[in-house]
Backbone bond lengths (Angstrom), bond angles and torsions (degrees), N, CA, C in turn:
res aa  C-N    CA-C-N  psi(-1)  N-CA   C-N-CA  omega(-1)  CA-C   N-CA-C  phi
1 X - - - 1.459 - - 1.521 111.32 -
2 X 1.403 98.99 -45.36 1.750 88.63 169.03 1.299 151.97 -92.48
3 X 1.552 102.11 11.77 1.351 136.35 132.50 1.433 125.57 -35.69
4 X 1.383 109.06 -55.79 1.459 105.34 174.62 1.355 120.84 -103.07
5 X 1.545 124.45 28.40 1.398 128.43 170.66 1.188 108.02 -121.61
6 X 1.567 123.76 -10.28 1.499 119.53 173.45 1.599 110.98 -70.81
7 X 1.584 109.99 -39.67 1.477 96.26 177.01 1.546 122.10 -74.58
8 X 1.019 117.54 -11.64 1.605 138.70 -150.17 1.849 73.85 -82.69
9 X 1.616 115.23 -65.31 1.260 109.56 -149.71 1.948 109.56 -85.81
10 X 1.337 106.55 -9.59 1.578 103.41 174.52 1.209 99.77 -70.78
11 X 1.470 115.43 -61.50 1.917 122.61 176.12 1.670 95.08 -29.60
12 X 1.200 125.76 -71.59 1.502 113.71 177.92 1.453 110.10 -40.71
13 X 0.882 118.97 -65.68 1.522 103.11 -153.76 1.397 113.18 -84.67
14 X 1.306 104.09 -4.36 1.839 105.74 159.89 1.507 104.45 -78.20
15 X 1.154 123.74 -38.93 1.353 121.61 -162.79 1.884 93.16 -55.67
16 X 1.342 103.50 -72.26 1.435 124.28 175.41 1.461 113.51 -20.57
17 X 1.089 105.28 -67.81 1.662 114.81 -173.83 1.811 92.74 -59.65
18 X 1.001 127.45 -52.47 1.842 123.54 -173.25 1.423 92.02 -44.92
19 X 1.368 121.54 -70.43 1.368 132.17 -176.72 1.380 106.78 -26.66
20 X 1.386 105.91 -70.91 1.961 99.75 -175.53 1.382 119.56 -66.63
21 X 1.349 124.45 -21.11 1.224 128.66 161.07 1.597 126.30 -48.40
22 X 1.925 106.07 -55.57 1.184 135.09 152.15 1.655 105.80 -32.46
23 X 1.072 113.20 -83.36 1.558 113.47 179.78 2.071 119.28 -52.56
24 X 0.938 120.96 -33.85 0.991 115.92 -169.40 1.894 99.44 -85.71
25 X 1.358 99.06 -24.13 1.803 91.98 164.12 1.404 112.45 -66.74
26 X 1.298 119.84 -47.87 1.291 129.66 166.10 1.384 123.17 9.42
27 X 1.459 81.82 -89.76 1.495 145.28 -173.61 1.918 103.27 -49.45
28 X 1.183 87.17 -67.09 1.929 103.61 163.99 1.450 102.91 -39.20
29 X 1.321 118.81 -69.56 1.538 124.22 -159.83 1.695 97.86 -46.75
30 X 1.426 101.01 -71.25 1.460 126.60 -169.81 1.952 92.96 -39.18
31 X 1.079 145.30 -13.22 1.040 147.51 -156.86 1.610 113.65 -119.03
32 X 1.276 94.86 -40.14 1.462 93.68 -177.05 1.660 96.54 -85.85
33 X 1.657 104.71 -31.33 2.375 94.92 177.17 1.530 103.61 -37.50
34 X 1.484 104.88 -54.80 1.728 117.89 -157.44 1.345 105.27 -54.68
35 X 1.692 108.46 -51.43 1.779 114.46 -175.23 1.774 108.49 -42.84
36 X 1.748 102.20 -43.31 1.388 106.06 -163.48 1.419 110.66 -100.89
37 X 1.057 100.30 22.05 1.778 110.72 156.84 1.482 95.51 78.00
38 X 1.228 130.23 14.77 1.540 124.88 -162.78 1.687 103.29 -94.99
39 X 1.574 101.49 -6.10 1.827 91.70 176.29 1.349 99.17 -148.47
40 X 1.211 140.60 164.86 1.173 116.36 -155.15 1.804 99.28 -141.41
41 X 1.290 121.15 157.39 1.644 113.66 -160.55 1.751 77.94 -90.12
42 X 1.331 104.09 165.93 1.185 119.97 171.57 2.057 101.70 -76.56
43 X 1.645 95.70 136.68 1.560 100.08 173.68 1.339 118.93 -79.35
44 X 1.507 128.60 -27.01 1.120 168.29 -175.58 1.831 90.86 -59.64
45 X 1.076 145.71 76.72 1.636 114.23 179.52 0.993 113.71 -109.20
46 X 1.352 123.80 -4.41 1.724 121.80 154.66 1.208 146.89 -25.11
47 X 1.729 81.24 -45.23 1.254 115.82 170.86 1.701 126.89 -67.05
48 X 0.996 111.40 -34.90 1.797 143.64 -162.45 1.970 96.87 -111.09
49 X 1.503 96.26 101.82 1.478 113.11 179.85 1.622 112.61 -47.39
50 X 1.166 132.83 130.07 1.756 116.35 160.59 1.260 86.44 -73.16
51 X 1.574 71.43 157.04 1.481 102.84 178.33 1.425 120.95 -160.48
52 X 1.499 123.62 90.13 1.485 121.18 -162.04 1.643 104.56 -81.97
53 X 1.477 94.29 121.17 1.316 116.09 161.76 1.980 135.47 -59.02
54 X 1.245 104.24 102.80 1.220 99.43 -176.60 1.853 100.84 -74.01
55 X 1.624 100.31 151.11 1.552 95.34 174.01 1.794 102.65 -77.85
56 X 1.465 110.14 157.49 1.418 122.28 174.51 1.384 92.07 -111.10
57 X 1.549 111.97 123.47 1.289 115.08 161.06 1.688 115.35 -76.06
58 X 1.292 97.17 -55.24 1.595 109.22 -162.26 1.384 118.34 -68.18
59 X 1.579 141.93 6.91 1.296 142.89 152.29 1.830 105.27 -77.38
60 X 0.800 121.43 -24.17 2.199 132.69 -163.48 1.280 67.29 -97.46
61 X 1.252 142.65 -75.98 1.799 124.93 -156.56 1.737 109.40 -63.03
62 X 0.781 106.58 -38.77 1.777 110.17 -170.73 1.540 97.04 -66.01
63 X 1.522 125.20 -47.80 1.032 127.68 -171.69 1.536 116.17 -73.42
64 X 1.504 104.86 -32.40 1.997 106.17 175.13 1.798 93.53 -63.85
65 X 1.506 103.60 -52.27 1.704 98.70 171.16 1.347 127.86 10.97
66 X 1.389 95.57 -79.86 1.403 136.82 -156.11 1.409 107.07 -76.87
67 X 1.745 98.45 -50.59 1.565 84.79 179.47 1.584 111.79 -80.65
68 X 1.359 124.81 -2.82 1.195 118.22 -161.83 1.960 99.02 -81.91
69 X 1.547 98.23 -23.08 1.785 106.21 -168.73 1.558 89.19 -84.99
70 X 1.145 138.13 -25.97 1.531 120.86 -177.46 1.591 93.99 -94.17
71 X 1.100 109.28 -8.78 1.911 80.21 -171.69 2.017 92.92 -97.08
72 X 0.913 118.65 5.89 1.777 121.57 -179.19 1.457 91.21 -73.91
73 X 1.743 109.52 -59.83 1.561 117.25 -166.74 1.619 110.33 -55.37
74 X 1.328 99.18 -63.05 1.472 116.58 167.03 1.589 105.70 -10.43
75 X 1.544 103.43 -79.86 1.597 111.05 -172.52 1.356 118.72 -59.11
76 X 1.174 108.48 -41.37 1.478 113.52 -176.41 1.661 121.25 -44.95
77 X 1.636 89.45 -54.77 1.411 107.84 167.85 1.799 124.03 -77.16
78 X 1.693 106.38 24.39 1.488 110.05 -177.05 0.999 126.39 51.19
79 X 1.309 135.14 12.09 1.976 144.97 -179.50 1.328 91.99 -73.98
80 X 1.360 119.41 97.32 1.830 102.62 178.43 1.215 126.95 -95.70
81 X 1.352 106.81 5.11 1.611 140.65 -173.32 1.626 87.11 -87.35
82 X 0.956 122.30 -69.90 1.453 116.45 -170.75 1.431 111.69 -73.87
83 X 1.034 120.76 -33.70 1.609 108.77 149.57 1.262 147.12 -46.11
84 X 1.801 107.88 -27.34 1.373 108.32 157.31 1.343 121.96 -66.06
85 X 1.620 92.49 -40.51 1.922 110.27 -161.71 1.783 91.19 -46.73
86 X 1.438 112.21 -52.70 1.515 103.61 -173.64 1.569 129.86 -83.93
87 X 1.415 110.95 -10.17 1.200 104.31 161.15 1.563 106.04 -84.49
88 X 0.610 164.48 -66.99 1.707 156.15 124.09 1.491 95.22 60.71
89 X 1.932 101.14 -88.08 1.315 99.86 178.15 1.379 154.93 -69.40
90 X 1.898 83.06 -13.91 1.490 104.26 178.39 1.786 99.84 -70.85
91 X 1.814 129.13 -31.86 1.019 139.69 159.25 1.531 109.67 -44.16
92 X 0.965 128.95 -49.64 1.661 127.12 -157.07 1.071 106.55 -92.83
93 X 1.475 137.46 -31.52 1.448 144.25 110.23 1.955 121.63 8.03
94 X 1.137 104.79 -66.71 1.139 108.95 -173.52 1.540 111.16 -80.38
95 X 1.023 125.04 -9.89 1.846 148.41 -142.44 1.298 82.91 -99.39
96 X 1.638 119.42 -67.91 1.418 135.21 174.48 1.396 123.29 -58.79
97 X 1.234 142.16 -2.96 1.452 160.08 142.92 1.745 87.68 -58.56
98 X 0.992 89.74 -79.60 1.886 112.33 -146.53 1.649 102.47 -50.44
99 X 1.311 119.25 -19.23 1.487 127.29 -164.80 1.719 99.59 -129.15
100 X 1.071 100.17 14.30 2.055 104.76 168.08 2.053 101.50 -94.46
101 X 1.633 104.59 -26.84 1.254 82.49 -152.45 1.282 158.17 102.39
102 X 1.636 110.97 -24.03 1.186 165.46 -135.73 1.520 84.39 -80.70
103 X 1.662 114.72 126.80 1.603 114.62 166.21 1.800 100.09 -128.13
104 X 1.010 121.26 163.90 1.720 126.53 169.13 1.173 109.19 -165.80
105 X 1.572 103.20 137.91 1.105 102.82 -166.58 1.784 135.92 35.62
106 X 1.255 115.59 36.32 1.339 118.33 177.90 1.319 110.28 95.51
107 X 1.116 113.46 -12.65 1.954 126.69 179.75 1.465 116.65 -72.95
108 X 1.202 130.23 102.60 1.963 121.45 178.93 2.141 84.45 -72.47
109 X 0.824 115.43 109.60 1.892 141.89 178.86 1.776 89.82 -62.37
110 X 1.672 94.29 -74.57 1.926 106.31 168.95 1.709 113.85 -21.20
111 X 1.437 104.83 -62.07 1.265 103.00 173.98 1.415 134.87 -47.95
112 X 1.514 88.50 -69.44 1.339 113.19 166.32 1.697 120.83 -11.65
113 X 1.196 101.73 -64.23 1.659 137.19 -169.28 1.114 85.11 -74.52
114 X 1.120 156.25 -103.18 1.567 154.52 -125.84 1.551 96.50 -82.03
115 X 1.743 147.03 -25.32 1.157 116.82 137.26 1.485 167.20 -126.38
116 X 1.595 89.55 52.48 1.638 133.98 179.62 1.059 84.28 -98.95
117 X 1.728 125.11 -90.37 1.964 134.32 -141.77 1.424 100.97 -80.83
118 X 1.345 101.82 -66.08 2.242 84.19 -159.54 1.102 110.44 -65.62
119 X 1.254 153.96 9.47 1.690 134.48 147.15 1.422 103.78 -70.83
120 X 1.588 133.43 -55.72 1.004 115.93 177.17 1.301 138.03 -37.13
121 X 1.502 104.35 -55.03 1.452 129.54 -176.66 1.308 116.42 -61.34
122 X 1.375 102.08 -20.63 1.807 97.17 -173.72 1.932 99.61 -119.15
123 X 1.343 123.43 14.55 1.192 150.36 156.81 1.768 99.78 -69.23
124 X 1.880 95.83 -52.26 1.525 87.91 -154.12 1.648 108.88 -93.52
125 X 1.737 96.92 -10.77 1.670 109.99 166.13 1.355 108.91 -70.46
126 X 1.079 145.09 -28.23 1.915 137.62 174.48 1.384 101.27 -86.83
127 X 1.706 130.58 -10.37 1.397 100.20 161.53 1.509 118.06 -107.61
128 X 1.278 99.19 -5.14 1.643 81.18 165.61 1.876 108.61 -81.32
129 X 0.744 134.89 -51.21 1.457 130.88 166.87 1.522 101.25 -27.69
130 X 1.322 109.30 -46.19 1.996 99.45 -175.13 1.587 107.17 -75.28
131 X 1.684 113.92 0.98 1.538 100.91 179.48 1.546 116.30 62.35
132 X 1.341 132.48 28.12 1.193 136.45 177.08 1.947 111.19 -103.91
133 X 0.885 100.73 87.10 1.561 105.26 157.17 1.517 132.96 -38.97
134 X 1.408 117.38 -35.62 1.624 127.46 -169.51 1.755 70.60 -93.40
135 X 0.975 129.98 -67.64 2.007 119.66 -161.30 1.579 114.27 -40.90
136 X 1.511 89.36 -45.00 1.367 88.17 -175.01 1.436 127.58 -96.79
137 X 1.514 116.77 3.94 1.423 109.58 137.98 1.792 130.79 -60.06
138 X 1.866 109.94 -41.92 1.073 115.18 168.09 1.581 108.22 -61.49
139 X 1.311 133.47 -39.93 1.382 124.09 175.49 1.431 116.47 -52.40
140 X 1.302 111.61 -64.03 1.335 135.33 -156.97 1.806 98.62 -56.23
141 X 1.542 115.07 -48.80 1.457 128.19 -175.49 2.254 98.74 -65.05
142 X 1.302 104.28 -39.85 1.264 92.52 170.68 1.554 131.08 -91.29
143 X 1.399 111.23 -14.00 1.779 102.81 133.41 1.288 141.75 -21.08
144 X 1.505 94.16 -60.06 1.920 109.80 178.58 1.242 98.16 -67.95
145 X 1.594 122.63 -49.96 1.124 107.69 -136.08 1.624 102.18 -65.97
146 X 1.752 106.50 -31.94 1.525 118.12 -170.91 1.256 90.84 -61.53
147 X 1.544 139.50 -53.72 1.900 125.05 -162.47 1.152 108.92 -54.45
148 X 1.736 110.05 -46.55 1.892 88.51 166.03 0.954 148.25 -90.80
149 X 1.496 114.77 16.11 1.139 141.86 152.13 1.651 115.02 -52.60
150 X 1.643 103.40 -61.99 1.461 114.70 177.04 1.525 109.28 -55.96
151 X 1.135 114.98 -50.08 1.596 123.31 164.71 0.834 120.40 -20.65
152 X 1.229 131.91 -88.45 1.863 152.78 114.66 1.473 97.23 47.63
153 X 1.673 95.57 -87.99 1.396 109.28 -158.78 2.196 111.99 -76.72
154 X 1.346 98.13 -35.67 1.601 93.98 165.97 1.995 109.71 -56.60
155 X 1.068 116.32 -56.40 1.561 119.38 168.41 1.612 94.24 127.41
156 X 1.517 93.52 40.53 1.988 95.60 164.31 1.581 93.96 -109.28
157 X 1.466 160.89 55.70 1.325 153.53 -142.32 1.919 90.91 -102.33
158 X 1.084 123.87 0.12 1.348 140.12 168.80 1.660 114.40 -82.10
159 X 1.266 99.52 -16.08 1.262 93.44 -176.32 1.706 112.71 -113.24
160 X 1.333 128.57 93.60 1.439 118.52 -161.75 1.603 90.08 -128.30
161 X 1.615 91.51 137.63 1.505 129.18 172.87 1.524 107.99 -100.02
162 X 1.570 90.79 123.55 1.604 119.01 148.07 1.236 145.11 -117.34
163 X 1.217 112.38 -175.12 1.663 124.42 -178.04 1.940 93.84 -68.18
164 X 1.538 103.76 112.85 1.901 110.17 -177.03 1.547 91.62 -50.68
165 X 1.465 116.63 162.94 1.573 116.20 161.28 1.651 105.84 -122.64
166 X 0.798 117.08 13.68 1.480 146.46 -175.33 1.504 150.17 -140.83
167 X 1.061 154.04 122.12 1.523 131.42 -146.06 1.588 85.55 -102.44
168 X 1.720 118.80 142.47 1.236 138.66 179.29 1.704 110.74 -54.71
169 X 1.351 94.05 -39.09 1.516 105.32 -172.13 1.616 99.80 -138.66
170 X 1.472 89.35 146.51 1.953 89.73 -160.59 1.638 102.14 -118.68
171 X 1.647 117.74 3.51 1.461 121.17 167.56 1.855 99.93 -83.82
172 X 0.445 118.03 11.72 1.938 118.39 153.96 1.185 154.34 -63.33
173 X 1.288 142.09 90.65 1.383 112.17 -163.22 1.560 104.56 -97.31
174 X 1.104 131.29 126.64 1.407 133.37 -172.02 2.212 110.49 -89.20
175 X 1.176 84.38 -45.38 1.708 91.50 173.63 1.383 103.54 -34.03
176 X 1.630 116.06 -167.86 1.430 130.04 151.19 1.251 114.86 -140.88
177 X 1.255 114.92 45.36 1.428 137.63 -151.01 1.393 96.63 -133.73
């Protein structure tokens, strides 16, 4: 029986996670129209409820996740093009932590993020540009090691990141071959 509910429920929660991914691109688009004057807020705001936004940490983590398990494969398999593409986002990711502000439980998150991730990340962005494979295992392993580090110190120490042993999603081709 639980053979056939393990796939039933990953398919869920892959589906799910696409979904918030899906939406949070959305969300981006809808953001950058407004920046560029291409849609316009209503002047009217009487009309239009406030509504204070709490920050969501845990969709920006699920999503560095993701890119962090394709950008392992990525490297492994020397695609260094696609290794930027995802440290890129796993970067722009962290950018958006660091520029929310974000406190919990007594934690500046902002902080946090800018000094756990972006030394790493931009450690592990000059070696994929150098095309080094042996670096960027040592990079890539001190990535994790900093998220659970950040973990640690926010007071998630339950939550520890590793080297994937598996690709998240298996319609991929990671090579360039």
């Amino acid at each position: 029986m639980n053979n056939k509910i393990a796939p039933v429920l990953f398919t869920v929660l892959v589906i799910t996670c696409l979904f918030s991914i899906y939406q949070i691109f959305q969300l981006k688009s809808e953001l950058r129209e407004i920046k560029k004057g291409k849609t316009e807020i209503p002047k009217d705001t009487t009309k239009v409820e406030a509504v204070e936004e709490e920050f969501e940490l845990a969709p920006i983590m699920g999503r560095m996740q993701v890119y962090a398990n394709k950008l392992w494969f990525a490297g492994d398999a020397e695609n260094w093009e696609l290794s930027a593409f995802y440290i890129e986002e796993i970067e722009e990711a962290m950018e958006e932590i660091e520029e929310s502000n974000a406190e919990e439980n007594g934690v500046n998150l902002s902080q946090a993020v800018k000094e756990w991730g972006l030394t790493p990340i931009k450690n592990l962005e000059k070696t994929v540009e150098s095309k080094d494979k042996k670096q960027f295992i040592l990079e890539y392993d001190n990535l994790t090691i900093n998220c659970s580090g950040c973990h640690t110190t926010t007071k998630h120490s339950y939550i520890r990141i590793i080297r994937p042993t598996s690709p998240i999603f298996t319609n991929q081709k990671y090579s360039i071959q």
